[in-house]
N, C-alpha and C positions, 0 to 999 in steps of 0.2 A: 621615675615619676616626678614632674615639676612639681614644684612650692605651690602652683594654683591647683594641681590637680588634687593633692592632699588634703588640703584645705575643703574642697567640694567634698572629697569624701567624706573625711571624719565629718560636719556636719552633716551629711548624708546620714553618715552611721548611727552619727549617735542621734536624729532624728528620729530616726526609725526606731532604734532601740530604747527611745523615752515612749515613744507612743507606742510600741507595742507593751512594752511593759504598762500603761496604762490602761492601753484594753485589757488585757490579758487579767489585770487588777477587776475591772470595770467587768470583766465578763464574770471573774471566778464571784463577784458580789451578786451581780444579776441570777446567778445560777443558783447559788444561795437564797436568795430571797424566792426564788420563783421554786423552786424545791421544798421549801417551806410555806409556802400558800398552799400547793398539793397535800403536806403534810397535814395541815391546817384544814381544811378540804376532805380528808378522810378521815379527820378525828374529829369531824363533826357529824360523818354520814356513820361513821362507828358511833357514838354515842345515841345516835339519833337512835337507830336499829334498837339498841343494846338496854335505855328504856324502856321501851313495850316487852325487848324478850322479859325482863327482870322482872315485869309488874305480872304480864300475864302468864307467860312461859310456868314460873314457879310458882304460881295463883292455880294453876290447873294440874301441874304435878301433885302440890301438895294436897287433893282431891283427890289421890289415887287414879286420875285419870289415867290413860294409855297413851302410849307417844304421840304428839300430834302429826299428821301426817303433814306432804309438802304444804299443799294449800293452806291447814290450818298455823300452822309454820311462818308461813310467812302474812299472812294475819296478825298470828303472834307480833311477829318483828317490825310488820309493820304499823302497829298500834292499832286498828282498827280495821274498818271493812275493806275487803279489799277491791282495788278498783277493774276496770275491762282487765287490763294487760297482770294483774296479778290472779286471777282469774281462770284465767286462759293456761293452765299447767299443765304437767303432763304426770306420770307416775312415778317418773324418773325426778322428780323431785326439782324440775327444769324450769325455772319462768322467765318468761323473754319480756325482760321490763325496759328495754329501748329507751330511749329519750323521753318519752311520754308520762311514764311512772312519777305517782307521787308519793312520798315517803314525810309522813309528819307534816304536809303542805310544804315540802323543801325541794327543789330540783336537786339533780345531781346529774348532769351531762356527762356521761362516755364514763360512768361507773358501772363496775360489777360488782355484787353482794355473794358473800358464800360464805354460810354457814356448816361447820363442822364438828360430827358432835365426837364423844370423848374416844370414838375406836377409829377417828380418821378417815370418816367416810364422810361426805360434803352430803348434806341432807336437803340445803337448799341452795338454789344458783339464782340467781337476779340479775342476770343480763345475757348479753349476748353466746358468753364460753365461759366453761369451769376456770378456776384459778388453779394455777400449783400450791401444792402444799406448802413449797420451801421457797422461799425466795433469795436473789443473790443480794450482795451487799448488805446483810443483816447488820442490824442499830437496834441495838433495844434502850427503850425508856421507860421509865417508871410513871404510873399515875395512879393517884390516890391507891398506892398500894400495889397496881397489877400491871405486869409488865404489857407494853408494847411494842412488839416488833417491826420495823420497817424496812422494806426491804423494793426489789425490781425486778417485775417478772415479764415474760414476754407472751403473748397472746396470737397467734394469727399473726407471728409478726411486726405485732404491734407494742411498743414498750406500755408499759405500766406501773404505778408505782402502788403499791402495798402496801397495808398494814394488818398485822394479826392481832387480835384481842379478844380476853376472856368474857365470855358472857352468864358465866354463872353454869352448877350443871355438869359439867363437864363440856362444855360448848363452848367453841370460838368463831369468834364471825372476824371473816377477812372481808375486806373493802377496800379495791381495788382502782384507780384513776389514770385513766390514757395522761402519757406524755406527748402527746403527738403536738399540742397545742405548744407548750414548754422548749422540746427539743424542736420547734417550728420557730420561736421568739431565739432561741440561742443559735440556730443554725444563720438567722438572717441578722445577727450579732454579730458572727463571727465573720460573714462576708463583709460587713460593713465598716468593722475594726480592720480587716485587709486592706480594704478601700484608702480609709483614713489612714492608713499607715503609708501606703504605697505614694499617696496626693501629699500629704505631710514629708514625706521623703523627697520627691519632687521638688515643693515646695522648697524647701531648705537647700536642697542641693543648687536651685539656682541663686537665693539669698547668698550662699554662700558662694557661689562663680562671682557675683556682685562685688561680693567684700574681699574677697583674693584677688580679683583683678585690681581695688583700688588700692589695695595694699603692696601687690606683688609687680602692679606697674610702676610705680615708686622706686621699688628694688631692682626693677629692670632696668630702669632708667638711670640706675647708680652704677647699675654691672657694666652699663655701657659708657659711661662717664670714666670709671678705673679702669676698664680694657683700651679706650682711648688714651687717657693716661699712659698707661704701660708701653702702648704699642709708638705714639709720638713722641710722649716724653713733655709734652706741652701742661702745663698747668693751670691755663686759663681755659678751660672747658667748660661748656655750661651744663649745671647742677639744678633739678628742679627742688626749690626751697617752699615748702608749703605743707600745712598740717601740724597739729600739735600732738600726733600718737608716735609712737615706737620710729614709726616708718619716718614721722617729719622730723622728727631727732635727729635720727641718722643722718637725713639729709643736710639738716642746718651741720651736723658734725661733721661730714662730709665736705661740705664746701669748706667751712671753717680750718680743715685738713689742708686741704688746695689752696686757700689763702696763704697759712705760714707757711707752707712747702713755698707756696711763689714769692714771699715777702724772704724766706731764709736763703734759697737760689739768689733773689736780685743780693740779697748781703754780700754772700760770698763771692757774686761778679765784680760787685763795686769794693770789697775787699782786695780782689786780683787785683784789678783797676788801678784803685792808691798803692796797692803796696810794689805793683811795679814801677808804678811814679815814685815814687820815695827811696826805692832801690835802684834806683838810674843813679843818684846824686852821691852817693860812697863809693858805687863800683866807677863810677867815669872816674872818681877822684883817688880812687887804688890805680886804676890803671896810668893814670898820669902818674902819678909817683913810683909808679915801675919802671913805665918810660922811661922817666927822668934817669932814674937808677942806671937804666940800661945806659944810656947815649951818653952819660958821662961817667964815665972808669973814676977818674983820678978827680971826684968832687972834691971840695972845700970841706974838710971834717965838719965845719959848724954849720954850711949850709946840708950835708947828706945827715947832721944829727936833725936836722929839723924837720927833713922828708921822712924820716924813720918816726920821729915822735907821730908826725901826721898821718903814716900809715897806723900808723897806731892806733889811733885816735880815731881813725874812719874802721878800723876792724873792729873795735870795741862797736861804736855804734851800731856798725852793719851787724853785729853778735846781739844787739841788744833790739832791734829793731825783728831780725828772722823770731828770737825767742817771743816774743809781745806777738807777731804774728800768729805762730804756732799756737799761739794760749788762746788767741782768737777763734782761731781756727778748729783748732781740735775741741775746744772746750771745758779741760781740762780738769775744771773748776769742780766739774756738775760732780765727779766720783767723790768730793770730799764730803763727810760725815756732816749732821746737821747736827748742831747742838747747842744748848744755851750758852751767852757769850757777856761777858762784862764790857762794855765798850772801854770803862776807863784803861783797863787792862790791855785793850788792843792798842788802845792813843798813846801808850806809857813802853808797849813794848818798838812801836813802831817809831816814835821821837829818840827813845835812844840808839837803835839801827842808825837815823837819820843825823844824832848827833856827834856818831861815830866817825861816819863819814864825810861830814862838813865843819865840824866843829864850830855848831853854829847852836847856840842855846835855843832850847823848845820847851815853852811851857806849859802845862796840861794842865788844864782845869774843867774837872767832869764832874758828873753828880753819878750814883749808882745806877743809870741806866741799863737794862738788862736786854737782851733781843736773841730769837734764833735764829741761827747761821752758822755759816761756815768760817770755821775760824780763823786759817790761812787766808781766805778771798776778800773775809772783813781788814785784815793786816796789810794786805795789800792795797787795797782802796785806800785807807790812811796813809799808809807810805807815799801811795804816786802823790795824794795831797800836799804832801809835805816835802816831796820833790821838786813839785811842782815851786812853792813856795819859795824856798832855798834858790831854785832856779833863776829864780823873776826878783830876786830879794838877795843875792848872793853877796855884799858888805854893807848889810843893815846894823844899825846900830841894834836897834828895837829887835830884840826877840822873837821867834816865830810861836802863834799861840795856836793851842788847839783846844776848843771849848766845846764838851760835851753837856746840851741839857734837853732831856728826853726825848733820845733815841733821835737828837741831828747834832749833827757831825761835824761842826766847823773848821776851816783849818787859814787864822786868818795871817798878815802879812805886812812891809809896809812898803814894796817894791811897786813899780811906775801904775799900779791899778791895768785896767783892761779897757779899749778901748770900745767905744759904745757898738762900733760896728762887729767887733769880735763876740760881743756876747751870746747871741743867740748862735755860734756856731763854736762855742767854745767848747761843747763835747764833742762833736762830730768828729770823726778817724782821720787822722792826719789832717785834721787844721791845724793850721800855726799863724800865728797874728804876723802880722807886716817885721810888728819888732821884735819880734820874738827868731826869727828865720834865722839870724846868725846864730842864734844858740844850740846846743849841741839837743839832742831829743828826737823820739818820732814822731810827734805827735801823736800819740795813741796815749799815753798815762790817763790825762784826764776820758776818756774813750772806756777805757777798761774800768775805769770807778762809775761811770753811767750803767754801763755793764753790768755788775756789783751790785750795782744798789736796786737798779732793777729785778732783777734774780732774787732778791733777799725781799721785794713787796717794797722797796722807798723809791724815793725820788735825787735826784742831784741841782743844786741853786748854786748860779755864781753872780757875785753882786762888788762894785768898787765901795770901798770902806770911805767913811768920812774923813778928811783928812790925808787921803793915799792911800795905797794899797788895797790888797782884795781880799774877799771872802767867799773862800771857795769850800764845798761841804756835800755833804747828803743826809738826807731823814728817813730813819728806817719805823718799823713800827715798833714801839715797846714794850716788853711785856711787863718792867716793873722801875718804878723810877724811887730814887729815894734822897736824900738832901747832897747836896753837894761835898764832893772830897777836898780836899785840902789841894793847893795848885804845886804844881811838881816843876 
C-alpha cells in the first residue's frame, strides 16, 4: 500500500470512528431522555388513576360496602362520572378506552390501565388488551415510600413500557405506554447516524487524498530526484524547494545535500587537477637526476654529491606534498576528539617544534584564551604558520612572534611582506606567489590552516605589517578570555 493510500485511509478510519462514536454517544442520550419522558408519562397516568382510587376506592370500603364491580371501578379510578367509552364495559371487567378517553381531563394516547387486585387477577383493563403481570427488564424505584416497578412488555406485538404501582388495598394498577412513537424517533436516529457517518467518511477520505497527494507528491518528486541521482551520478538535478512543513524541509535538506555533494566532488576534481600539476615538478626533476646518474658512470664525486643531495631534496618534498594531500583528501582530521584547548599552550608547543628545527627565536605572547577543538589540528595550523613565517623570513634579525588575544591567532614576521596581487589568493591550494616559487613547499600549509579554522567555526586574515613583513593568523571563537601571559 502507497504513503497516499494509508493516509486516505486512517483518515478515513478514524473519521468514521469519531463520528460513530458520536452517534453512538448522541443516540445512547437520546434514548435516555426519551425513555424517561415515557417514564415520566406513566407516572403521571399512575398517579392520576391512584387519587380517585385512594379518596373513593377506601371511602366506600370503609362503609362496609361490597366490591365495586368493573364499571364502578373504574369510576373509582377515574374520579368521577364516567364518560361514553368507560361506560360502554363488559362483565369481564374489559373497557375499551381508545384514544378518546378522559381521565382527570388528561389525555393519555396509546395507554393501557390495568388494575390488579391482591390475588392477581386484573379486575379492570382500560384499553385496547390485558397487560402481563411481569414485565421484562425490571427497575424498581422508590417514591414516597412505595416501590415502582418498570419494566417492557409486549402487546400484539407491540412494545410497551410499564409501570407497576400500589394503590392501596391490596391493589395495583399497571399503566402501560406504546413505544412505537420512541423506537420510531431511534430507529430514524439510527439510519441517520449511518448516513452521517458514511458522508463524514467520504468526506474525509477525499480531504485526506487532498492532503497526501500534496504532501506525498513532494516526496515523489524527491524519489525521483535520488533515483536519478543514483542511476547518472549527476548532481545538478532539479529539486522542487517550497513549503515550510516536514515535506519542504526535506526538500530544502535535500537540495542543500546535492549542493555540498556537488560543491565537495568539484573539490576533489580541482584537488586532482593541482595536485597532478604540482606532482609534474619533483617527479620530472627525480627523473632527470636518474638520467643523469645513468649516462654518466665515472661522475665528478662533487658534482654526483650534489645530484644525490637534490634527489633528496625533491624526495623529501615529493614525501611532504603526497602526506598534505592525503590529509586532504582523506580528512583525517574529522576522527580527532573535541575538547577544550588553551591556545597559549598550542602557540608555546608549536614555536618550540619550530625552534627546534630552525633555530630561529619565537616569541609567544597570549592572554588565556580558551576555545574547543581538536587539539592536534589546532597545532598544526600554528605550525604551518610559523613555517610559513620562518619560510619567507629565514635570516631575520627580529624574532618571529605569535600573539594571542581572544581567540585570534597571529603569527607575525619581518620577511619581504606579501604582494598586493597574492593576497586574496593566499589561501587557495597550491598557490604560490611569483617569489615565493624558488622556495621549497607545496603550497597547501597555508590551505590546510583555512581548513582548520574553518572546521573549528573561525576564519583566516593575512595582512603586510607596517614597516615589512606579514601577519598571517586566524580567529576562532572563544569560550573564555582572561588577562594576558607573560611573553615566552
Amino acid at each position: 500500500m502507497t504513503l497516499r493510500a494509508k493516509l486516505v485511509a486512517a483518515l478515513g478510519l478514524l473519521s468514521a470512528i469519531a463520528t460513530l462514536s458520536l452517534g453512538a454517544w448522541t443516540y445512547g442520550e437520546i434514548q435516555r431522555n426519551l425513555l424517561r419522558e415515557v417514564n415520566r408519562s406513566i407516572d403521571d397516568a399512575s398517579d392520576a388513576f391512584t387519587d380517585g382510587f385512594q379518596r373513593s376506592f377506601n371511602d366506600r370500603l370503609g362503609r362496609g360496602g361490597p366490591q365495586p364491580s368493573a364499571g364502578e371501578l373504574a369510576r373509582i379510578v377515574s374520579g368521577g362520572p364516567p364518560d361514553r367509552a368507560l361506560s360502554d364495559h363488559d362483565d369481564d371487567g374489559h373497557i375499551d378506552l381508545g384514544v378518546e378517553g378522559s381521565l382527570r381531563s388528561r389525555r393519555f394516547d396509546q395507554v393501557v390501565v390495568q388494575v390488579v387486585d391482591e390475588s392477581g387477577t386484573a379486575r379492570l383493563i382500560i384499553g385496547s388488551s390485558p397487560l402481563p403481570l411481569v414485565a421484562d427488564n425490571l427497575t424498581r424505584q422508590m417514591f414516597d415510600g412505595y416501590p415502582h416497578d418498570y419494566g417492557d412488555v409486549t402487546i400484539d406485538g407491540e412494545r410497551y413500557r410499564m409501570v407497576t404501582a400500589p394503590i392501596g388495598n391490596g391493589y395495583q394498577i399497571q399503566v402501560a405506554r406504546s413505544l412505537v412513537e420512541t423506537d420510531r424517533v431511534l430507529d430514524s436516529l439510527r439510519e441517520k447516524t449511518a448516513i452521517a457517518v458514511l458522508l463524514v467518511s467520504v468526506a474525509a477520505a477525499m480531504v485526506g487524498w487532498l492532503i497526501a497527494r500534496q504532501i506525498t507528491q513532494r516526496i515523489a518528486q524527491l524519489t525521483i530526484a535520488a533515483e536519478d541521482v543514483a542511476r547518472t551520478g549527476r548532481l545538478d538535478v532539479s529539486v522542487p524547494v517550497h513549503g515550510s512543513d516536514e515535506a519542504g524541509r526535506l526538500s530544502v535538506a535535500f537540495s542543500g545535500m546535492l549542493g555540498a555533494l556537488a560543491r565537495s566532488r568539484d573539490d576533489q576534481k580541482r584537488l586532482v587537477q593541482d595536485a597532478g600539476h604540482e606532482l609534474r615538478t619533483p617527479l620530472t626533476s627525480l627523473r632527470t637526476n636518474i638520467a643523469t646518474l645513468r649516462r654518466h658512470e665515472h661522475m665528478d664525486p662533487i658534482v654526483r654529491e650534489s645530484v644525490l643531495n637534490d634527489l633528496d631534496s625533491e624526495t623529501k618534498e615529493l614525501t611532504n606534498l603526497v602526506n598534505e594531500l592525503v590529509e586532504l583528501a582523506t580528512d583525517q582530521r574529522a576522527d580527532e576528539p573535541v575538547e577544550t584547548i588553551h591556545l597559549a599552550d598550542v602557540a608555546r608547543r608549536a614555536s618550540e617544534r619550530a625552534s627546534r628545527r630552525s633555530d630561529r627565536a619565537i616569541n609567544v605572547d597570549a592572554d588565556a584564551s580558551v576555545v574547543t577543538g581538536q587539539q592536534a589540528a589546532l597545532e598544526r595550523a600554528v605550525g604551518n604558520l610559523v613555517d610559513n613565517a620562518i619560510k619567507f623570513d629565514p635570516a631575520g634579525d627580529a624574532p618571529i612572534e605569535i600573539v594571542i588575544r581572544n581567540g585570534r591567532v597571529e603569527v607575525n614576521d619581518r620577511g619581504p611582506g606579501i604582494a598586493d596581487g597574492d593576497l586574496p589568493r593566499i589561501f587557495d591550494r597550491f598557490h604560490r606567489a611569483v617569489a615565493a616559487r624558488s622556495q621549497p613547499g607545496s603550497g597547501l600549509g597555508l590551505s590546510i590552516v583555512q581548513d582548520i579554522a574553518t572546521r573549528h567555526g573561525g576564519t583566516v586574515f593575512a595582512v603586510n605589517r607596517p614597516g615589512g613583513g606579514a601577519s598571517i593568523g586566524l580567529v576562532l571563537p572563544p569560550i573564555e578570555t582572561a588577562a594576558a601571559a607573560p611573553n615566552e
